[in-house]
Rosetta silent file (secondary structure, phi, psi, omega in degrees, C-alpha in Angstrom):
SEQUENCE: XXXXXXXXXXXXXXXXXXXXXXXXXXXXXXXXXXXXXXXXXXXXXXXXXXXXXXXXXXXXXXXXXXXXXXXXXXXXXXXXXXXXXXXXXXXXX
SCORE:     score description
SCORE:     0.000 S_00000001
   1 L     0.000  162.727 -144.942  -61.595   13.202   -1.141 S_00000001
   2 L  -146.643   79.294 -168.295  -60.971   10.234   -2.977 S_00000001
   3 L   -92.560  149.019 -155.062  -57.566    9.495   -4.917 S_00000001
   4 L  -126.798  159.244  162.997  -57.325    7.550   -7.605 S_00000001
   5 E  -139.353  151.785 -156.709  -54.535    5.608   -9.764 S_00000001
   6 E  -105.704  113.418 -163.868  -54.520    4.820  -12.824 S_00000001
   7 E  -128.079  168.849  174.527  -52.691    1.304  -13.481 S_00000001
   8 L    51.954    1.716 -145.999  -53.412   -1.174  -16.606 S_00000001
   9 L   111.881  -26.929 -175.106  -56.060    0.913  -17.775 S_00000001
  10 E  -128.222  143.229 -151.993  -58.234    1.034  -14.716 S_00000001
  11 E  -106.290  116.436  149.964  -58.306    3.795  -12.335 S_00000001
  12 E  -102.526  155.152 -164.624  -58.129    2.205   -8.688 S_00000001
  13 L  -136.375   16.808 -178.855  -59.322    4.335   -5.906 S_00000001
  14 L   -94.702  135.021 -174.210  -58.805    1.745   -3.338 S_00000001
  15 L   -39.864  -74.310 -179.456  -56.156    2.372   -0.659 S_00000001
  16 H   -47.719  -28.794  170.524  -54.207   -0.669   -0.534 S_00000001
  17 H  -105.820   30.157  144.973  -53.781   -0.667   -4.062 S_00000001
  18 H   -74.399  -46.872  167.147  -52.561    2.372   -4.507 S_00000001
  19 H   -61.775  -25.408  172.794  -49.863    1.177   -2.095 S_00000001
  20 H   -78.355  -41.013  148.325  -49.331   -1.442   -4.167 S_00000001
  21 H   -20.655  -51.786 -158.666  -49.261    0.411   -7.174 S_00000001
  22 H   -84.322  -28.016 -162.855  -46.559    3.164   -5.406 S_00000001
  23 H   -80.226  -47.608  149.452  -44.383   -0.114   -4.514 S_00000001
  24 H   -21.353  -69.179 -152.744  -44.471   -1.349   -7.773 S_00000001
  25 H   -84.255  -43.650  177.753  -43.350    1.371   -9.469 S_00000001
  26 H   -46.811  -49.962  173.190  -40.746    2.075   -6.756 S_00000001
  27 H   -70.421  -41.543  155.031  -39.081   -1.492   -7.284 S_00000001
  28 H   -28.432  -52.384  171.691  -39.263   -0.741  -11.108 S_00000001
  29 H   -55.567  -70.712 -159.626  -37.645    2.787  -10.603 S_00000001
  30 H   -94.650   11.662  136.081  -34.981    1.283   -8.625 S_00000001
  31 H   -57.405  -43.801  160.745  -34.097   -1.506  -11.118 S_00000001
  32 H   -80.834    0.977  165.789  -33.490    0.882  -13.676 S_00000001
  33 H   -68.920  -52.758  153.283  -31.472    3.200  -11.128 S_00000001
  34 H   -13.048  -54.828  174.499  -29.813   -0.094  -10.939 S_00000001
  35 L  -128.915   17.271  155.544  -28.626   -0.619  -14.201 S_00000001
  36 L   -93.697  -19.585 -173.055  -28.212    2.774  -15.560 S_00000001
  37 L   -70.520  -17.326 -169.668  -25.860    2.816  -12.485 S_00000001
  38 L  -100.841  -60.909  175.099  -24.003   -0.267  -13.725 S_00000001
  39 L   -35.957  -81.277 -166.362  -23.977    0.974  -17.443 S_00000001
  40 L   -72.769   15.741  154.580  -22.051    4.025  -16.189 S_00000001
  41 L   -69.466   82.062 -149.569  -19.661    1.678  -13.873 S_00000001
  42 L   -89.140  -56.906 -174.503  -17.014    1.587  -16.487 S_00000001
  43 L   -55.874  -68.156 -153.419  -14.345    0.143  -14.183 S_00000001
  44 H   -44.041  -84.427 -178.156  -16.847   -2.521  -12.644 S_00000001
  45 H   -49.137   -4.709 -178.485  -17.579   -3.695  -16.123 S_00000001
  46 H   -85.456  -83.049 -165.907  -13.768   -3.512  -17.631 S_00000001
  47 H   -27.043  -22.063 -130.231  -13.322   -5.891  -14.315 S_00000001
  48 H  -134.775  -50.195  140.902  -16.597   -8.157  -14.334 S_00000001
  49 H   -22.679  -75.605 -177.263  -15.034   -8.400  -18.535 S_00000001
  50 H   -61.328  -34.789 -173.352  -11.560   -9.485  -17.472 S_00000001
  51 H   -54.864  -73.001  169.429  -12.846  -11.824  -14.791 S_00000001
  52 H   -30.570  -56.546 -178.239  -15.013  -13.386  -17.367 S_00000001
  53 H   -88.558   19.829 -169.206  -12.438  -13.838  -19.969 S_00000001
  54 H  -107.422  -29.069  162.012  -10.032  -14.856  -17.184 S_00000001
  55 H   -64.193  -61.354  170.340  -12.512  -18.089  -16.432 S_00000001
  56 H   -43.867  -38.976  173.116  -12.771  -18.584  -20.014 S_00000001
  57 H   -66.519  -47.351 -179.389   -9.158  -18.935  -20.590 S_00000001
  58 H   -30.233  -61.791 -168.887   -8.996  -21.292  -17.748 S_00000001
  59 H   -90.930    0.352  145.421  -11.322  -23.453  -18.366 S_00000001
  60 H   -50.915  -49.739  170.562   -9.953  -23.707  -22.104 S_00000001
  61 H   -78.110    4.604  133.106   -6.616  -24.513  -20.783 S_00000001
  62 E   -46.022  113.516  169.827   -7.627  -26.767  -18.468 S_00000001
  63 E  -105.109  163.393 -174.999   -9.041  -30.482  -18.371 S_00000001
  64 L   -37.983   13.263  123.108  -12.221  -31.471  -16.126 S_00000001
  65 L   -73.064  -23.728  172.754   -9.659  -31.937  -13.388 S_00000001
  66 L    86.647   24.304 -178.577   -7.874  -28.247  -13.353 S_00000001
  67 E  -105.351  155.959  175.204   -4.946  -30.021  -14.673 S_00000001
  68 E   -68.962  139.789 -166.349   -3.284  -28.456  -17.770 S_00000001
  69 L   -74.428  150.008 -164.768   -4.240  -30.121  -21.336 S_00000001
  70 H   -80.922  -67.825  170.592   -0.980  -31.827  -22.654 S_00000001
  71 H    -0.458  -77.085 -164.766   -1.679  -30.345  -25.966 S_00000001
  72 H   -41.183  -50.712 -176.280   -1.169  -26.987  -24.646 S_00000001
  73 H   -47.613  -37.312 -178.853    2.026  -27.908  -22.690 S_00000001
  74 H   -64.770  -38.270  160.145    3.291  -29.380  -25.863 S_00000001
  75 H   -97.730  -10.687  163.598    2.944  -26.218  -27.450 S_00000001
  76 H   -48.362  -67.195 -177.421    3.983  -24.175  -24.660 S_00000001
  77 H   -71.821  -37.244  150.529    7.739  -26.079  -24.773 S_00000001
  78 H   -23.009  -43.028  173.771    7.769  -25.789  -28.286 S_00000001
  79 H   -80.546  -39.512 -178.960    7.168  -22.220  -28.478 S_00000001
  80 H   -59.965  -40.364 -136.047    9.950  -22.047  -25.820 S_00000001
  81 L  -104.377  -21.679 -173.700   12.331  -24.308  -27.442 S_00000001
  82 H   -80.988  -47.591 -172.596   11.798  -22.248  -30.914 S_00000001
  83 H   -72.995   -9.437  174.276   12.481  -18.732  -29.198 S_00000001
  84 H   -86.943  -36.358  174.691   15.655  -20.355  -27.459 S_00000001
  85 H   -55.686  -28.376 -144.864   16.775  -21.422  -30.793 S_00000001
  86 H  -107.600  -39.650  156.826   16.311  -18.643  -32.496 S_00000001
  87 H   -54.648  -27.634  162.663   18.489  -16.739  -29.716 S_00000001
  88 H   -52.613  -73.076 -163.729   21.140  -19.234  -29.990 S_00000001
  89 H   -62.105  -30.142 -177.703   21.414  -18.583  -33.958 S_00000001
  90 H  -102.111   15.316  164.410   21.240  -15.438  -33.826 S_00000001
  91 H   -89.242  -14.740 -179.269   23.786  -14.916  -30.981 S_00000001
  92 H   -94.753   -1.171  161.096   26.004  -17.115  -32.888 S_00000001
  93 L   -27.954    0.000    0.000   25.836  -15.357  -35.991 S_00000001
């Protein structure tokens, strides 16, 4: 008896490619087991999200050195120096 598969269009009946055929489809199979498995990782992907925009921020706030951009800093003590003020006035008030 003489089994056949049917792949492209063309029915092979030859052993070896029928294993090849069954391997195929097996590494196919378990790429999408793969990512339906990842789709329904919720957590993984809130994490693999934060990481990502945790790199992003970085390397905004950052120059090509890892040091912080003065700009930022500048607006950093600013922001600071306006929320101290604004506790000052309105403790004095």
């Amino acid at each position: 008896m003489t089994e056949s598969s049917e792949h492209n269009g063309t029915t092979a009946t030859d052993p070896a490619e029928l294993e090849r055929d069954i391997a195929r489809q097996r590494e196919q199979l378990a790429r999408t087991v793969d990512a339906l498995t990842y789709k329904l990782d919720v957590k993984h992907r809130a994490q693999d999200a934060l990481h990502d925009t945790a790199h992003r921020l970085r390397d905004a706030a950052t120059d090509d050195s890892g040091k912080p951009r003065p700009d930022l800093l500048a607006t950093g003590a600013a922001l600071v120096a306006g929320v101290a003020l604004l506790l000052w006035w309105r403790a004095h008030s």
